[in-house]
FITOR-775124 format. One record per residue: x, y, z of N, C-alpha, C in turn. Coordinates in steps of 0.001 Angstrom, whole numbers, plus 500000, padded with zeros to 6 digits. Layout:
REM FITOR-775124
XYZXYZXYZ;...
This chain:
REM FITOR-775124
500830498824500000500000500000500000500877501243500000;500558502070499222501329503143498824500788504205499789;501718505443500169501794506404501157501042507439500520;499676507852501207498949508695500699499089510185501005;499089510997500290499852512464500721498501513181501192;498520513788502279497546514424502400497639515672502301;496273516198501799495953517483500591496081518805501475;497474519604501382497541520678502011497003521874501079;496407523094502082495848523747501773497455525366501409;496935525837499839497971526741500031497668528054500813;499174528772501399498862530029502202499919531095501447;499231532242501421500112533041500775500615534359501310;501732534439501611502703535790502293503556535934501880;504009537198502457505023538305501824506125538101502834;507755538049501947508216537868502611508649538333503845;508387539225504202508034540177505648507013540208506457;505518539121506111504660538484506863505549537313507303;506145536330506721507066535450506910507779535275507652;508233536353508138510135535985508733509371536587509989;507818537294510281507661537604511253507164536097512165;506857535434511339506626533805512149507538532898513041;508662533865512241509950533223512817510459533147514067;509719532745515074510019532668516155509641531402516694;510480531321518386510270529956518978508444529777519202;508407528759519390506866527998519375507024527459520829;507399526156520707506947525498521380508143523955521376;508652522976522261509213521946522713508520520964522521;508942520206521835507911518608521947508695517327521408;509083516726522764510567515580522531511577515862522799;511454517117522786513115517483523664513689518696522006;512869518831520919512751519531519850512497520702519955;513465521945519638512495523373519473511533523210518030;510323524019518035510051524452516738509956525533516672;509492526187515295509517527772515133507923527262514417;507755529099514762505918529119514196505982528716512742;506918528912511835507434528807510285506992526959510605;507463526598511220508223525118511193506367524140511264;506059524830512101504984524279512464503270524515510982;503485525977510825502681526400509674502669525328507884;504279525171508634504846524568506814504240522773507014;503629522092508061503373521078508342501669520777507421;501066522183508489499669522305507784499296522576506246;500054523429505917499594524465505039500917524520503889;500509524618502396501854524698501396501367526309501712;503119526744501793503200527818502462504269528531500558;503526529991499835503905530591498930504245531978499251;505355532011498970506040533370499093505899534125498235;504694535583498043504184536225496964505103537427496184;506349538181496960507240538835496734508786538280496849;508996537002496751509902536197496867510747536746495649;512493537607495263512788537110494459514361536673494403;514642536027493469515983534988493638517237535878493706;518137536076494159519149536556494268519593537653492523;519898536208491720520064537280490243519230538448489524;517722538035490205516690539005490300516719540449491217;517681540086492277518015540916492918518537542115492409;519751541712491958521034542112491295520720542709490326;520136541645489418519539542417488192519081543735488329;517856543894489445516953545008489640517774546150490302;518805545858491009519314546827491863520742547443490560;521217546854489811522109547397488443521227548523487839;519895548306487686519033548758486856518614550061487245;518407550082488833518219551397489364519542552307489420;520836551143489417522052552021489687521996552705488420;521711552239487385522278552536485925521185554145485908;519776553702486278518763554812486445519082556109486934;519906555702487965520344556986489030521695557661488210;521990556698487683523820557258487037523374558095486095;522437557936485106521773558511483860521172560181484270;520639560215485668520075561467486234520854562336486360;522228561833487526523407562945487751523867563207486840;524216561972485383524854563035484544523910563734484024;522930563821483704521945564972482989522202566397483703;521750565691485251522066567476485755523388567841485959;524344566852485730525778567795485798526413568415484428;525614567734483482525621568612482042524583569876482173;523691569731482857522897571079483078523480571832483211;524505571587484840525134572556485165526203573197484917;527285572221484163527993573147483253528088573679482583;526362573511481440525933574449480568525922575702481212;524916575729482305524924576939483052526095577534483402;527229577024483820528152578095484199528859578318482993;528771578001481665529470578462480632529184579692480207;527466579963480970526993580906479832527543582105480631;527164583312480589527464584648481070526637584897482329;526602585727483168526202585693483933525335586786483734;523792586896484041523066588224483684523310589263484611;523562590562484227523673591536485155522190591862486125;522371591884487067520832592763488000520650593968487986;519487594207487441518938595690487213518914595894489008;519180597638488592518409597994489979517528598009489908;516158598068490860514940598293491588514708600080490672;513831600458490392513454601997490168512889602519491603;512341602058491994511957602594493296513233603365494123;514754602301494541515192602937495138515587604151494101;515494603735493280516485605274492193515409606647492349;514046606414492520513109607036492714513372607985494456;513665607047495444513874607248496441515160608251496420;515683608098496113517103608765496015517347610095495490;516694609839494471516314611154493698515498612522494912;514677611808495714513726612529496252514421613373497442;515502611772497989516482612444498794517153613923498853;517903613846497560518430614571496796517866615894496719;516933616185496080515870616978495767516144617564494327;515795615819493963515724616131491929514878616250491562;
């Protein structure tokens, strides 16, 4: 007679619902378990944001490359900007107005 598997039900978390399970449970035989240890008995247990290491990597190159592409944009901005001339600042008319009055122009 062949070993009949019995039909676990699936559960689905994130890996940061997950690792919060991770703690001691309970002794039985002289055995620790963890809440993980005990859940994975009942239940096929799916990790919904799970991803593999090269997935990692992959994704984190991708943002580096993202971010590298930004600074140089704005550091070509900014040397455009300091190539150009610098605009002179008008005075205000008011104070020239003021001054004048001082004066008595």
């Amino acid at each position: 007679m062949r070993f009949k598997r019995i039909q676990k039900y699936p559960k689905y978390y994130t890996v940061k619902e997950w690792k919060r399970f991770d703690k001691w449970a309970e002794r039985i035989d002289g055995q620790d378990y963890t809440v993980q240890e005990i859940i994975l008995q009942d239940y096929d247990v799916i990790l919904t944001d799970w991803k593999s290491r090269r997935e990692k990597t992959i994704e984190n190159l991708n943002k580096i490359e993202r971010g590298a592409g930004l600074v140089l944009k704005n550091f070509f901005e900014f040397a455009e900007a300091l190539n150009k001339p610098a605009k002179k600042k008008r005075k205000s008319t008011t104070k020239k107005r003021r001054a004048r009055k001082r004066n008595g122009i």
